[in-house]
N, C-alpha and C positions, 0 to 999 in steps of 0.2 A: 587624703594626701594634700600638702599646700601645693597651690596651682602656682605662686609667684615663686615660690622655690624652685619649682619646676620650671621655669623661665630661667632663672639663673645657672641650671644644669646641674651637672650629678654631683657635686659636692655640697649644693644646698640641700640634697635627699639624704645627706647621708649624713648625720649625727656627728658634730664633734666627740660625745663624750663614747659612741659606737669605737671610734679610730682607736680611742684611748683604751678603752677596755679592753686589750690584749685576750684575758681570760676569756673573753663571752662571745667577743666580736672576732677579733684578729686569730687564724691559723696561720702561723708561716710553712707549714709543709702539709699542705692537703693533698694528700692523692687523687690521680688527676682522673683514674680514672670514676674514680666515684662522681665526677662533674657531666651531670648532661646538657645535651645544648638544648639554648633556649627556644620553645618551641613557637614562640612571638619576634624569633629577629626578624627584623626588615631587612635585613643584608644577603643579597642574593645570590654574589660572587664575592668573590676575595682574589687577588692576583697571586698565584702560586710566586712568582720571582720574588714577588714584597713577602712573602710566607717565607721564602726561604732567607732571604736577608735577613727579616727579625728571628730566624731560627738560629743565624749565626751568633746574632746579637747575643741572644741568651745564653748559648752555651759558652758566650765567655763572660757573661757582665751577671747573668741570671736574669729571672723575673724580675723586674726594679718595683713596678705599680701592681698593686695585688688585684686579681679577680674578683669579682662582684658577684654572690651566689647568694640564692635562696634556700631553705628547703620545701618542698612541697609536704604539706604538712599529710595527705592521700595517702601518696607512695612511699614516704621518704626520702624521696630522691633528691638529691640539690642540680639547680638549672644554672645557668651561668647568664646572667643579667648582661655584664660589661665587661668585655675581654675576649671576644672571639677570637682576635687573631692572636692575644696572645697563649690563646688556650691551642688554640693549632700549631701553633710554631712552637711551643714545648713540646706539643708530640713529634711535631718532625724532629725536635733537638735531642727527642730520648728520654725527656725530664720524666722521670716517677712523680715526683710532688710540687705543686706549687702555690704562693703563697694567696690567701683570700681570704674576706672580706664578705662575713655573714648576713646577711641581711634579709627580716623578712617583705615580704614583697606580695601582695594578690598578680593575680596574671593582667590586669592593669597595668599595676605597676613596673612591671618586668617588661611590657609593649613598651610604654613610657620612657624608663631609664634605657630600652636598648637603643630606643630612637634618638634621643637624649642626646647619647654617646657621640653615636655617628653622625647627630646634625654637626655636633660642633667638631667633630674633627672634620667634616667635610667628605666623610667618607662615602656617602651613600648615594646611590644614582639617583636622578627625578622619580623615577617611575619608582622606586622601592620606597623611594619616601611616600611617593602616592598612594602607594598599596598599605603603607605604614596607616596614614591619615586616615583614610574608606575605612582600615578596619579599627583602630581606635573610634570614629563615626557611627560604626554599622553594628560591631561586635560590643562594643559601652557604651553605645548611646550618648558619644562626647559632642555637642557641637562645633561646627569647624570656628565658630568664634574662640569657646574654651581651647579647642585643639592650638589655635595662635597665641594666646596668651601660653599656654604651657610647653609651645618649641618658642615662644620668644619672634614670632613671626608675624606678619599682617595677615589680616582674613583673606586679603585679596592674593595672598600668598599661596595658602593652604587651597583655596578654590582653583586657583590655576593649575598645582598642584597633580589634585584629585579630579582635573578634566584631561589629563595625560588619558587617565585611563581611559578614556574615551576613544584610542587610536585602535586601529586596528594591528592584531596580533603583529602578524609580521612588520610592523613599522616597532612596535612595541619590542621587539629583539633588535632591532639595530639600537634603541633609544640603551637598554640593556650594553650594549655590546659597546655603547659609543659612538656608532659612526655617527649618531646626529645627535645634537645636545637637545635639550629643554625648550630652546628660544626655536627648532627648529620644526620640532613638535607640535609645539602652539601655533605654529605659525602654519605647518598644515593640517590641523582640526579644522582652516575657514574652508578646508575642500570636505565637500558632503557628500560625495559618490566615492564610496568603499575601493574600487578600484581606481580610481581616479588617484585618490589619494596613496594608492599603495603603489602606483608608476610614477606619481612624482617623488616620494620618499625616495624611489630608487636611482632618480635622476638627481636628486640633488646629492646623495653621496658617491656615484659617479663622477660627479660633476666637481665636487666640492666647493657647491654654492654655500654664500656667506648665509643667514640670515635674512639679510635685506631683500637677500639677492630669489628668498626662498619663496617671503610676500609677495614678491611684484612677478614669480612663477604661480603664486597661488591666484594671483590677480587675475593673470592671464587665462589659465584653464578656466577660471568661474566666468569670466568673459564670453570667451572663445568656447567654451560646455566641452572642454578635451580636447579640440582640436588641436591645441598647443603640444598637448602631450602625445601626440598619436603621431604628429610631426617631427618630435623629439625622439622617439622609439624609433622611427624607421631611420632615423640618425644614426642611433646606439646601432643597430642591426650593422648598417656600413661599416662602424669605426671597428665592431665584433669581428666582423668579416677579415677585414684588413689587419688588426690583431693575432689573428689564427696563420694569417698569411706570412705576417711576418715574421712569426716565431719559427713558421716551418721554414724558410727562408733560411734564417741565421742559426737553429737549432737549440736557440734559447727562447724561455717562455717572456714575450713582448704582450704588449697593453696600449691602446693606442685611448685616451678617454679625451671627449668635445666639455671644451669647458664654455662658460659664457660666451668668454672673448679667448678664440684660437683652441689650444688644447694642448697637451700634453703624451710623450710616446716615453715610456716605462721599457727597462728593458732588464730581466733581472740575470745576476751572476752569483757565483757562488765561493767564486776565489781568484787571487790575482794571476792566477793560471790563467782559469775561463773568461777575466777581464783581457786579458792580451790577447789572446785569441778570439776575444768578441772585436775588439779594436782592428786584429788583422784583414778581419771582412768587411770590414765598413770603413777602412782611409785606403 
């Protein structure tokens, strides 16, 4: 495969004269379900709301960009390279057939073009891309140099990357889920004690420290050997406490969370009913 093509992303993998050849390359009505998923995406969630929006899309405009499939030359089967979501939201939209884009591919390739996809639309978390990179690394024996030149990324890119995985699990599901991005991550790998580091991940999404705000907490505990954060936890316990208290108080579920500076008291409703009547206990 060309690696600089591979920098330029999925239209440089894919043959002008491929597009053109209707007969050999192009199906406009492939049935969907003869398409299996690809057993190398890097993509580990998908937002069912955004599933369901492109599903509306389709069933009034159709498939516009065709799927990207292979066939396994073993089984017969064809996998689907590029198009998860659109291949998911035809099923929620009912579609029987949809239209794609033959291509053969090794399971290289198919790791490659799926990552491909999603670096450049922006779709994929740190950590999926890290799991992405380790197994293009580990599984082909790609080095993280080649690995940059073929997403189009710096080395020091893909290393920082692939030192995500270095967290521990449960910080590893918030990074998944979002509550803490990439920069927040890295920035608690400098805490080396397993627990250490999985009480302040939880403090700083409590908290909803910036970044900056997360080093100069990472600073502290490596300092202090915890004590910062064992001071911070009998904290969280008070605000818990008085949280509980206040819900049971007003009969709505309250949240009281210690931010850096002051805090914030959450207090949730469910309709403009339950708002007037939260409003009558509290003026």
């Amino acid at each position: 495969m060309n690696e600089q093509g591979l920098g330029r992303g999925l239209a440089a993998l894919i043959n002008s004269n491929e597009m053109e050849n209707t007969n050999n390359s192009f199906v406009e009505n492939f049935d969907i379900n003869n398409i299996q998923p690809n057993p190398y995406q890097p993509r580990m969630h998908i937002d069912p709301e955004e599933l369901i929006e492109i599903a509306d899309s389709i069933r009034e405009h159709g498939v516009i960009q065709p799927l990207i499939i292979p066939k396994d030359k073993n089984s017969n089967a064809y996998f689907l390279i590029a198009g998860e979501r659109r291949l998911r939201a035809s099923q929620l939209a009912g579609m029987k057939t949809v239209p794609v884009l033959l291509k053969d591919s090794s399971p290289q390739e198919m790791l490659e073009l799926a990552i491909i996809e999603n670096v450049q639309r922006k779709d994929l978390n740190p950590l999926e891309e890290a799991y992405a990179f380790k197994q293009m690394q580990d599984e082909f024996g790609i080095s993280q140099d080649i690995i940059a030149k073929k997403m189009g990324l710096s080395r020091v890119a893909i290393t920082n990357k692939i030192r995500l995985l270095n967290i521990p699990d449960e910080v590893k599901e918030e990074v998944l889920n979002e509550k803490l991005s990439e920069g927040h991550a890295r920035a608690l790998l400098g805490i080396k004690d397993r627990v250490s580091l999985i009480a302040a991940a939880d403090l700083v999404i409590k908290r909803g420290m910036s970044v900056r705000e997360t080093e100069a907490l990472v600073r502290k505990i490596n300092y202090g050997k915890g004590s910062t954060t064992r001071s911070w936890k009998k904290t969280d316990q008070v605000t818990d406490k008085y949280s509980t208290q206040l819900s049971q108080k007003l009969g709505y579920t309250a949240h009281i969370t210690k931010m850096t500076k002051g805090g914030k008291v959450v207090i949730r409703y469910n309709s403009l009913e339950e708002l007037n009547n939260l409003m009558g206990k509290l003026l």
